[in-house]
C-alpha positions in Angstrom: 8.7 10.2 -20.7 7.4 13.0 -18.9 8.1 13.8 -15.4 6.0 12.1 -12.5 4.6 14.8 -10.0 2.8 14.4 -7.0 -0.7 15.7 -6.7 -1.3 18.2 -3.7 -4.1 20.3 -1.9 -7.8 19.1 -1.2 -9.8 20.6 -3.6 -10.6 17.0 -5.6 -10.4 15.2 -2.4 -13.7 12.6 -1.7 -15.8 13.0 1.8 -18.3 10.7 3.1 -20.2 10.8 6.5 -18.4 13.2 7.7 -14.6 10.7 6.9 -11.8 11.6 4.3 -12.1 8.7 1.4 -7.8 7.0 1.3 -6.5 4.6 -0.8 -4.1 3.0 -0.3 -2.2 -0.8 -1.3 -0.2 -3.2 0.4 2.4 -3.5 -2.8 4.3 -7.1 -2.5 6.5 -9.5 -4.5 8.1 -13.0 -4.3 11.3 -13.7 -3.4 12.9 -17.3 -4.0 13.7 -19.3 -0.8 17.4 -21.2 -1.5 16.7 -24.6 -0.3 19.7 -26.1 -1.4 19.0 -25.6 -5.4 15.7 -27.3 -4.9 13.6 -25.9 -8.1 10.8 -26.4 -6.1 11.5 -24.1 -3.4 9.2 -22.3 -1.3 8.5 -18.5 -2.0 8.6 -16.1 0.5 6.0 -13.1 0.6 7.7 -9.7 0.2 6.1 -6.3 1.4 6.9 -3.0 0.5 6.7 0.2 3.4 8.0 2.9 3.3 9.1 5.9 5.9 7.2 8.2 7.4 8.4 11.8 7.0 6.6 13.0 10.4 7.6 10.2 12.9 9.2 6.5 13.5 7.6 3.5 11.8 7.0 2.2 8.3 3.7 2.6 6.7 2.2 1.7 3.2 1.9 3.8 0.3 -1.5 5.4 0.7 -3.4 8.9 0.2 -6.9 10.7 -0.8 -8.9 9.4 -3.4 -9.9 12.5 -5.6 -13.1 13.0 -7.8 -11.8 12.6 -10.7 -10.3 9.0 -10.3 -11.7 5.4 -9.7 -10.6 4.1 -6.2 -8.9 1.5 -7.6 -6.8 4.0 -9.9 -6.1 5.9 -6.8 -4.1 3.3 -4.6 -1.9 2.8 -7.6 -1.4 6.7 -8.0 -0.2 6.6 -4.4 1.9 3.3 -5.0 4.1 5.7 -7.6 4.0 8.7 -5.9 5.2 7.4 -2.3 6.6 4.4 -3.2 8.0 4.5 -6.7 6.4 1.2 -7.6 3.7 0.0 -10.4 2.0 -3.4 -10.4 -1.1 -5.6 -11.2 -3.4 -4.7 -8.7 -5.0 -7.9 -7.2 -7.7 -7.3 -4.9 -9.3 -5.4 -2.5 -8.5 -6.4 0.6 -10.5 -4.3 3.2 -11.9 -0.7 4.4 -10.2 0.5 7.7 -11.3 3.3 9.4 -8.3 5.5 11.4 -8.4 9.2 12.8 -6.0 11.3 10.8 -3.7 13.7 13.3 -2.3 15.9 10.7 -5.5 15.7 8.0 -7.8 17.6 9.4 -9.7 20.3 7.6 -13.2 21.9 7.0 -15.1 19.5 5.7 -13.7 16.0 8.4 -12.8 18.7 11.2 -12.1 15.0 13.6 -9.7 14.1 11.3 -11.7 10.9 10.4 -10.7 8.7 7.3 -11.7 5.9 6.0 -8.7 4.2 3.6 -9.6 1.7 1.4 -6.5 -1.2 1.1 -5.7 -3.1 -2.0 -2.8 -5.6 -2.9 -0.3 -4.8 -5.4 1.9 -7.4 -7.0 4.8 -5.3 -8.0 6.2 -5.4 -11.3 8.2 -2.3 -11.8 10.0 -0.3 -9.2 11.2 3.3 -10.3 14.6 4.8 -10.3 12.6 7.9 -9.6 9.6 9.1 -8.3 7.6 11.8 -7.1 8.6 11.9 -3.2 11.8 10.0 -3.2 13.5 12.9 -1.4 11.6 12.0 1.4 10.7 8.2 1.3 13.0 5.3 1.5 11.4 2.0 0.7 12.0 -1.3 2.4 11.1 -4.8 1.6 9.9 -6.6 4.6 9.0 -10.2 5.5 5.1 -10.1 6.4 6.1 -10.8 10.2 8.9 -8.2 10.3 6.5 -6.1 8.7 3.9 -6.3 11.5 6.9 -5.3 13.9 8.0 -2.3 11.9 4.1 -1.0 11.2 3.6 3.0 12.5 -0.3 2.3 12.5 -2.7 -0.5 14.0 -5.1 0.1 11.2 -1.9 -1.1 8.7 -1.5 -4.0 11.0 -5.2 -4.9 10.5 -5.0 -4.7 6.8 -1.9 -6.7 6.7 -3.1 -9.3 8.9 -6.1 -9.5 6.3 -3.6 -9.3 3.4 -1.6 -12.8 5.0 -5.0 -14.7 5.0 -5.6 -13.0 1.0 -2.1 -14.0 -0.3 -2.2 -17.6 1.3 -5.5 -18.5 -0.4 -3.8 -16.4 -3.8 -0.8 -18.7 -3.7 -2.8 -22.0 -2.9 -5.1 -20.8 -6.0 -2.0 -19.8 -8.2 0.1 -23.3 -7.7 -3.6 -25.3 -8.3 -3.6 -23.3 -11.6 0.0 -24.1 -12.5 -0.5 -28.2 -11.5 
């Protein structure tokens, strides 16, 4: 298998009145509640952050969407690149618009993005990947999540993501019954 590598510099990157195009995914998992061997026992909704390398608080794997990609294609390149993970990607859970402080450039001088968010259901996380020397992922509870979160715009997208993965459970056990 060849070696992942991250993709860098701003020459593919996507612009659209006047904002930087992000993608970007909220990657998550299930994790079996004991209830006292009860087969039946609730899951409990996982999230993956990770670290920022330029300040405190956790943030989701996210990152430009380039010309030569489908949206869609490019939340999952940033899942592997920042988070080491690869998954089923579920649905698109929102656009959020966010001033970037360290993005700024000729053509979105303000610094403005707009990032579209995605869920992830994580299948595969990798021994290694592109910016593990400078990410650490953690698997958070939705609610300790919303404590840890660097951005409000990731705290919007995850309150939007709790209202997706409720109805995505209630539809999954109807399909199982």
């Amino acid at each position: 298998m060849s070696e992942l590598v991250a993709r860098t510099g701003r020459h593919q990157q996507r612009y659209e009145g006047g904002c930087r195009l992000v993608a970007g995914c909220i990657p998550f998992r299930y994790r079996a509640c004991d209830n006292n061997g009860d087969s039946d026992s609730a899951k409990v909704v996982e999230v993956l952050m990770i670290n920022s390398p330029s300040g405190p608080g956790l943030l989701f794997p996210k990152g430009g969407w380039e010309n030569d990609e489908t949206v869609e294609e490019a939340a999952a390149r940033e899942a592997v690149e920042e988070a080491g993970v690869r998954g089923e990607k579920m649905d698109f859970i929102g656009d959020y618009h966010f001033k970037s402080k360290t993005h700024q450039d000729n053509c979105c001088p303000e610094g403005l993005c707009k990032a579209a968010m995605f869920a992830l259901l994580v299948k595969e996380e990798l021994e290694s990947w592109p910016e593990q020397s400078t990410r650490t992922r953690s698997w958070l509870t939705i609610a300790e999540a919303v404590e840890n979160c660097r951005h409000k715009w990731m705290g919007e997208a995850l309150e939007q993501f709790s209202v997706w993965v409720a109805d995505y459970k209630e539809k999954d056990s109807a399909d199982q019954d």
